[in-house]
N, C-alpha and C positions, 0 to 999 in steps of 0.2 A: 237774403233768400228765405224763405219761406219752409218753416219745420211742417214736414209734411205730418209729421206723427202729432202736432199739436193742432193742426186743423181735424186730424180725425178725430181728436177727444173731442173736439168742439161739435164736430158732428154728433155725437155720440148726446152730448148736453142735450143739442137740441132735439133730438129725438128721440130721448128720455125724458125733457122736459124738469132733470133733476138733475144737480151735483152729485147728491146720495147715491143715486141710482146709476147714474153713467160710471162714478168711481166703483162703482159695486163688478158692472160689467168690463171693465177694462182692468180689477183689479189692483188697480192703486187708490191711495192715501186721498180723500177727497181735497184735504187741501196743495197738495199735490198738484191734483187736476184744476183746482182755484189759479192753482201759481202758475201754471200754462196757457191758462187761456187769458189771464191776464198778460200773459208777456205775447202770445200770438196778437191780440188786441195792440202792445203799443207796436207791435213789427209792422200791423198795417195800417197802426192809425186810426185809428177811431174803435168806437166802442160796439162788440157784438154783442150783447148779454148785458141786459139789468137785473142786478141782482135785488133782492129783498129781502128780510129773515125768514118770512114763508116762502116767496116764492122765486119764478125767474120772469121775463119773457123778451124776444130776442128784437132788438133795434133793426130798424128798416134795414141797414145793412146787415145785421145778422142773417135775416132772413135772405137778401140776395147772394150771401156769403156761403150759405149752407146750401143755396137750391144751388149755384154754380158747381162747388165742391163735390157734393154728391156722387155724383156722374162719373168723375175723374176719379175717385177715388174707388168706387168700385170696382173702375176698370184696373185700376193698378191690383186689387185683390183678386180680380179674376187673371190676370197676369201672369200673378204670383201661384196661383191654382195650378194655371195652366203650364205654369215650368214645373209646377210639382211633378205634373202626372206625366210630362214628359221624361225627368230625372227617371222616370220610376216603370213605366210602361215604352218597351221599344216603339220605337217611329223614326222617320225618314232617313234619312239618303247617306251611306257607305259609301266609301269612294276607296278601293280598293287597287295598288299598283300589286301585280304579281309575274312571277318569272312565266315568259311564254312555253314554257312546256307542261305548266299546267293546264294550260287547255286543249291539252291532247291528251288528259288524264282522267280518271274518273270524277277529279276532284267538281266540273261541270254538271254530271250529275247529282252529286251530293249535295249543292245548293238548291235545288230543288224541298229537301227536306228543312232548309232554314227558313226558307219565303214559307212556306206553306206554315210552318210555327209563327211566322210573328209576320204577322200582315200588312204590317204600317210602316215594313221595312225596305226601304229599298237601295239595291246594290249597284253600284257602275263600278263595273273592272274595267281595268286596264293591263292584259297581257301584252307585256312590253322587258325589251332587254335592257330599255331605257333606264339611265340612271336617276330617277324622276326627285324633286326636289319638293320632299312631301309637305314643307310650311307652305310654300310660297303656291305652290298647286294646287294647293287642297286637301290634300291624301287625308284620308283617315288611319288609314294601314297600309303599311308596304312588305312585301314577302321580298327579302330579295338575299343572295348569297353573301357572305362576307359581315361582318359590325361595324357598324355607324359609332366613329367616334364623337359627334355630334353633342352636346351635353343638353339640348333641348329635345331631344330624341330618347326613348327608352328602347331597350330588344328582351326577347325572350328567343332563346336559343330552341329549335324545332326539333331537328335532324342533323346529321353528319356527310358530306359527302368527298370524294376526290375525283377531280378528271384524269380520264385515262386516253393512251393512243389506241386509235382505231381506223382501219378502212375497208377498203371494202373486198369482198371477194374476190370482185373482178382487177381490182387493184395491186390485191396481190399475187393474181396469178399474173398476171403481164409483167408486173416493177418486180414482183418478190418481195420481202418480207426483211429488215433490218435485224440483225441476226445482235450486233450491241449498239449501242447509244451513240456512239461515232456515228454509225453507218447509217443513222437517222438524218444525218446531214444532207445523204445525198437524196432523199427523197424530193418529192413535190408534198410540201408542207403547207394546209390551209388554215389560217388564220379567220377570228370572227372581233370583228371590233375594228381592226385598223390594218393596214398592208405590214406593216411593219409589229416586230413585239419578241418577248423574249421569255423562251418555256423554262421554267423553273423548275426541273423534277427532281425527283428523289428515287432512290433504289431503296423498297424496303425501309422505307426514314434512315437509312445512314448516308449512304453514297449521295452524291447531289450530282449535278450538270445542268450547264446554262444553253439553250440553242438558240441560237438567233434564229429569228423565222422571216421570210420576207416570201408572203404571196401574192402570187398572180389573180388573187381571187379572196375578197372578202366582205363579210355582210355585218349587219349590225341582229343579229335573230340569231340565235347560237341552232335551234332546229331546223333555219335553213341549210346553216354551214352543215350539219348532220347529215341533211339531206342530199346537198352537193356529192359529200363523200361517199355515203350509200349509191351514189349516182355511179360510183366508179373513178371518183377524181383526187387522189394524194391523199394524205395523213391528217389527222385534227388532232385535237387535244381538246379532249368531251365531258363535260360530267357525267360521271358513268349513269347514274341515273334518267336521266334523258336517251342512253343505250340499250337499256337494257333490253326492250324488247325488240329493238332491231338485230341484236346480239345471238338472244335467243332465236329467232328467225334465219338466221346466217347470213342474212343483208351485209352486216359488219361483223366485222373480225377484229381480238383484240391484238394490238404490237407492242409486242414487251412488256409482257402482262406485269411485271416485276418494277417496270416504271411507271411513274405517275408524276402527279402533283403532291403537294401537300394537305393533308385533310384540310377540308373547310366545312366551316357550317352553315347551314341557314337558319337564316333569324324571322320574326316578325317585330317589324319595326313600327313605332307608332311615334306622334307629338307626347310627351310630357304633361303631363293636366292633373290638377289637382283632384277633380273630380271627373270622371269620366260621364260620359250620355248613357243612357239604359242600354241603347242601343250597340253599342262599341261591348259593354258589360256582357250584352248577350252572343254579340258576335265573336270577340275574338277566344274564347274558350272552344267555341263550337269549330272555327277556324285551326285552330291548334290539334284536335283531334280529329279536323279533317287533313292534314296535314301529316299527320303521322300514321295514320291508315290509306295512305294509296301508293 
C-alpha cells in the first residue's frame, strides 16, 4: 500500500525542485525526507528523482507520478478542510424523535428562533409515542420519558414529571367520582399502548396499589387517549403535564388527587460519540433550554 504522506513529501520535492527547501516546508530533517522518498521509490519500483550534489531533476516517471498525484492529493486536503469547517460551523440535517405533546406546545414556535440562527441546519421531527430505536433509524436526538439503559446511548436528565387520574366532567357527573382506590375498580378505565396493563400508584410515595386495567378502547398517542377522555369516556392515567391545560379549562378533572404514579423524568437521549457535529453542539443546549421553559 502506498504511504500516502510519502507521496506528498515527493510532491513537495518536486515542486520545490529542492530537498533543502521541501524539508524546510514540511519541517523535517532533509535527510529524513531523502529516506522517504527513497523507500516510496522502492514501494513502486522504479526511480522518481535523480539526485546530484547540486541538483535534482525528476525521471519520466517522476514526472507522470507527481502530475497523477497532484489532483488526488489536494482533494484529500480540501476534504480534510472541508470536515474542519463542518466540525466547527453548524450544517445539515437533525433528526429529532420527541414525545407528541410537544407539538401542542410552544415548543413549535421556539424553533423558529434556532433555524433563523444557524442556517445550514436542518431539522426532521418526529412527534411520535413511538418507541423509536435511535441507532438503527438514524436519530440524532430523542426526547422521550423514562432512562435508556443502553450503554451506546448517553441522557441528560430535562424535567420531572408523574401521571395522574383524570376525567372528564361529563364523566363524572354521570359515573361519579371514586371516592378510594378500590372503587377505581369499578370504573371504565382507558388505557394507551395496549388493552391490557397494570397501574402502578402510590399515595403520596408511601401507600402503593396495583390495578389491573383492561380497555375497551386504546391508542398508541397518549393525546389521543387525553382526548377520548376529555370526550366524556372513563378514567386514564396522564402525565400531568400533558393536562394541565385541559385541567385548567375544566375539560378534566383530577381523581384522587392523592394518587398517582411514581415521579419519572424526562431525558434527552442521544448516540455516544467521541466527538460530536457542530451542529448537535449547537442544537442540543438550545434544545435543553427550550425544554425547560414551556
Amino acid at each position: 500500500m502506498i504511504d500516502l504522506n510519502r507521496s506528498w513529501m515527493f510532491l513537495e520535492v518536486a515542486r520545490s525542485g529542492s530537498f533543502t527547501a521541501a524539508a524546510k516546508t514540511l519541517g523535517i530533517p532533509k535527510s529524513t525526507l531523502s529516506e522517504k522518498i527513497t523507500a516510496l521509490e522502492e514501494s513502486l519500483g522504479t526511480t522518481l528523482i535523480v539526485r546530484t550534489t547540486r541538483s535534482l531533476r525528476l525521471t519520466d516517471a517522476g514526472h507522470v507520478y507527481a502530475r497523477m498525484i497532484s489532483v488526488g492529493l489536494e482533494q484529500i486536503l480540501l476534504a480534510k478542510d472541508e470536515i474542519g469547517r463542518h466540525k466547527n460551523i453548524p450544517s445539515g440535517k437533525i433528526k429529532v424523535s420527541l414525545l407528541p405533546n410537544l407539538a401542542n406546545s410552544q415548543f413549535p414556535e421556539k424553533l423558529a428562533g434556532f433555524l433563523n440562527a444557524y442556517p445550514d441546519v436542518t431539522l426532521e421531527l418526529d412527534f411520535s409515542d413511538r418507541v423509536v430505536n435511535i441507532l438503527e433509524e438514524g436519530f440524532d436526538i430523542c426526547v422521550r420519558a423514562g432512562h435508556s439503559e443502553d450503554s451506546s446511548l448517553r441522557s441528560k436528565r430535562i424535567r420531572r414529571d408523574r401521571s395522574i387520574l383524570v376525567c372528564s366532567q361529563d364523566y363524572a357527573k354521570r359515573a361519579g367520582v371514586p371516592a378510594t382506590i378500590t372503587e377505581l375498580r369499578n370504573h371504565k378505565l382507558v388505557n394507551w399502548n395496549s388493552e391490557t396493563s397494570i397501574w402502578d400508584l402510590e399515595h403520596q410515595g408511601r401507600q402503593r396499589a396495583k390495578i389491573k386495567v383492561k380497555s375497551r378502547l386504546f391508542a398508541n398517542n397518549v393525546e389521543a387517549v387525553m382526548k377520548i377522555v376529555s370526550g366524556g369516556f372513563g378514567i386514564a392515567l396522564l402525565p400531568s403535564e400533558i393536562c394541565t391545560e385541559l385541567l385548567q379549562r375544566k375539560q378534566l378533572v383530577q381523581v384522587l388527587p392523592q394518587w398517582g404514579s411514581k415521579e419519572f423524568f424526562v431525558y434527552i437521549v442521544y448516540p455516544a460519540q467521541k466527538q460530536e457535529a457542530a451542529k448537535l453542539k449547537a442544537f442540543m443546549p438550545w434544545l435543553e433550554r427550550a425544554l425547560k421553559n414551556i
